[in-house]
N, C-alpha and C positions, 0 to 999 in steps of 0.2 A: 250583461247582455251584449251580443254582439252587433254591430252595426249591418242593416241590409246593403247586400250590394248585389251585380250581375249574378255571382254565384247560388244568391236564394231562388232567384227567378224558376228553376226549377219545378218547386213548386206548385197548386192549385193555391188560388189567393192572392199572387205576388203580382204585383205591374211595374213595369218602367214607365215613368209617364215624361213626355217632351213638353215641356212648356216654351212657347215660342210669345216671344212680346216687343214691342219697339226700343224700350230701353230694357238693361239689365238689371235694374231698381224694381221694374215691374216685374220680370221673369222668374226672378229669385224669389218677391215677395208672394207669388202666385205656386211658386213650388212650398215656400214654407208652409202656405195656409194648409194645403193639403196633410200638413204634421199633426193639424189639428182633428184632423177626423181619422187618421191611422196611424201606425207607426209608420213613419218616414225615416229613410237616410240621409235626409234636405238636401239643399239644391245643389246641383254639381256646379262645378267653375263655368261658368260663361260661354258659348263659342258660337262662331257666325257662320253660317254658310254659303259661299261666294253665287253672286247669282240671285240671292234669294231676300228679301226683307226680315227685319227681326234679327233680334240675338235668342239662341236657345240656351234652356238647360234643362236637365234631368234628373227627376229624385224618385228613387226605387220605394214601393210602400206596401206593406202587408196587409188589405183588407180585412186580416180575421182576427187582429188585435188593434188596440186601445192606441193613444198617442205616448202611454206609458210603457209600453210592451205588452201589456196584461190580455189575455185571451177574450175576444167580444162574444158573448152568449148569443 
């Protein structure tokens, strides 16, 4: 199975989701939980936005499957 990334987005089902939070411990911990209810590509590397509060990241996740890859009925 291959890993989600930008290039799936194309399709209907797929989101990029930004998780923004105070530290990185929570940001990442709030993208992984998201693995639990779809397939996720878990959380990208870390990065700050100058100007702005919070550290982000981003995990790409296919709503029309499982946390295992398997198709959701």
């Amino acid at each position: 199975m291959e890993p989600i990334s930008e290039a799936y987005l194309a399709g209907p089902g797929m989101a990029a989701v930004d998780v923004v939070a105070d530290d990185e411990q929570t940001a990442a911990a709030a993208a992984r939980a998201l693995g639990f209810l779809w397939w996720s590509s878990g959380p990208s590397r870390p990065w700050r936005v100058p100007g702005e509060a919070g550290v982000r990241v981003r995990t790409y996740v296919d709503i029309r499957r499982a946390p295992d890859g398997t198709p959701v009925a």
